[in-house]
N, C-alpha and C positions, 0 to 999 in steps of 0.2 A: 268579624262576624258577618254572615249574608244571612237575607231572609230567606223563610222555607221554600223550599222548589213551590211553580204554579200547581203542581197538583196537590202538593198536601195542603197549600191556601183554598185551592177549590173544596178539596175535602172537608176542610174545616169551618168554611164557609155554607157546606150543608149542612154540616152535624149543628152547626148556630141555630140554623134556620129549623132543623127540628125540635129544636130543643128550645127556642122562643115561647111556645107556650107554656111552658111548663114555668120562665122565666117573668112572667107578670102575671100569673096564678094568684089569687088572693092580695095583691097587691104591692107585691113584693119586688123587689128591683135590683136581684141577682140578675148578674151579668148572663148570659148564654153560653160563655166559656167557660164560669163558671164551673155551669152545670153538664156541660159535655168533659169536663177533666173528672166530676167526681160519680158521671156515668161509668166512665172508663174504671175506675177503681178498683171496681170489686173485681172485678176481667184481666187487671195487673197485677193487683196484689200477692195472688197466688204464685203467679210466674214469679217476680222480684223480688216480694216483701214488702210487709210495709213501710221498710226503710229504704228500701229499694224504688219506691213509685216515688217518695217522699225527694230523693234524690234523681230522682230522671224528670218529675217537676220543678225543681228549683233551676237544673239546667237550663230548660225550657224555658224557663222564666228569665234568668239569665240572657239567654241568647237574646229574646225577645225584646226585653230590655234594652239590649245594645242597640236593636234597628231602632225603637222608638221610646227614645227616652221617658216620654211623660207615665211610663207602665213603673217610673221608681216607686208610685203608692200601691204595688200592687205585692203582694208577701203571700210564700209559703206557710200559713202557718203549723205550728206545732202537730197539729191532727192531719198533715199530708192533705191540706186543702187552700186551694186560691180564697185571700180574700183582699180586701182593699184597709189601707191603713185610712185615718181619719186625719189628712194633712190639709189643710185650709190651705196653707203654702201655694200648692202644686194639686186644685182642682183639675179633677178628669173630665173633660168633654164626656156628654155621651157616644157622641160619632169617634172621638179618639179611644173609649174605653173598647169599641163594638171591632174597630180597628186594629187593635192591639191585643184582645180577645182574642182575635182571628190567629194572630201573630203566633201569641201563647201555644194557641189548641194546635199550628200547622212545626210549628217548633217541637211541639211533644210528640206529635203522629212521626217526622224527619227523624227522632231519636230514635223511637221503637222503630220505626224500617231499619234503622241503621242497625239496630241491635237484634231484631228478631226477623227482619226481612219482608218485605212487601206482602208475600202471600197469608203471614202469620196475621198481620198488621188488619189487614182488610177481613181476614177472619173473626179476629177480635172484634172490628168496629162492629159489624157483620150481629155478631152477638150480642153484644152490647143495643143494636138499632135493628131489629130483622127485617124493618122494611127499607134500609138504608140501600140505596142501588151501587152495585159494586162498580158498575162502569157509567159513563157520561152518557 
């Protein structure tokens, strides 16, 4: 496995940072990657299915996994959403969850280019974020 190219990590490191506040909103302490995989949702679902985002996030997840292992408490679950297991075992840093977030969210953006192609991709985030800046 390799990590995602530096641009889908840049990419995904802005969509975190948009999506930070939305992420300690009432006090709550969902990840930022989280919340940018189930931005993307409704914006995939259509294209793949909901078996189909279900299965191009576990990939993702996978891959990610492979670079940085402590992401083993992190699960697809059931309803096609990240969430974290409750393993006392194998606590997640914050700096490693925020880390590996990134990881997730540049791993899932690497699949959708690969499958629908850069211009679809930056389309989507596009609509998904409308004030998202398509270039650096």
């Amino acid at each position: 496995m390799s990590r995602a190219t530096q641009q889908m990590r840049d990419i995904a490191e802005r969509l975190m940072v948009m999506e930070a506040p939305q992420a300690h909103l009432a006090g709550t302490e969902i990840p930022a990657a989280f919340l940018v995989c189930e931005k993307l949702r409704p914006h995939l679902a259509p294209l793949m299915g909901a078996g189909g985002y279900h299965a191009l996030l576990s990939r993702a997840l996978t891959r990610a996994q492979a670079e940085i292992p402590q992401l083993s408490t992190v699960q697809v679950n059931a309803e096609g959403a990240l969430s974290r297991r409750d393993d006392l075992r194998l606590p997640l840093k914050p700096e490693e969850l925020r880390e590996g977030g990134c990881e997730i969210v540049a791993q899932l953006l690497s699949l959708l280019k690969a499958f629908v192609g850069e211009g679809l991709t930056l389309r989507m985030l596009r609509t998904a974020w409308p004030k998202f800046p398509l270039r650096n």
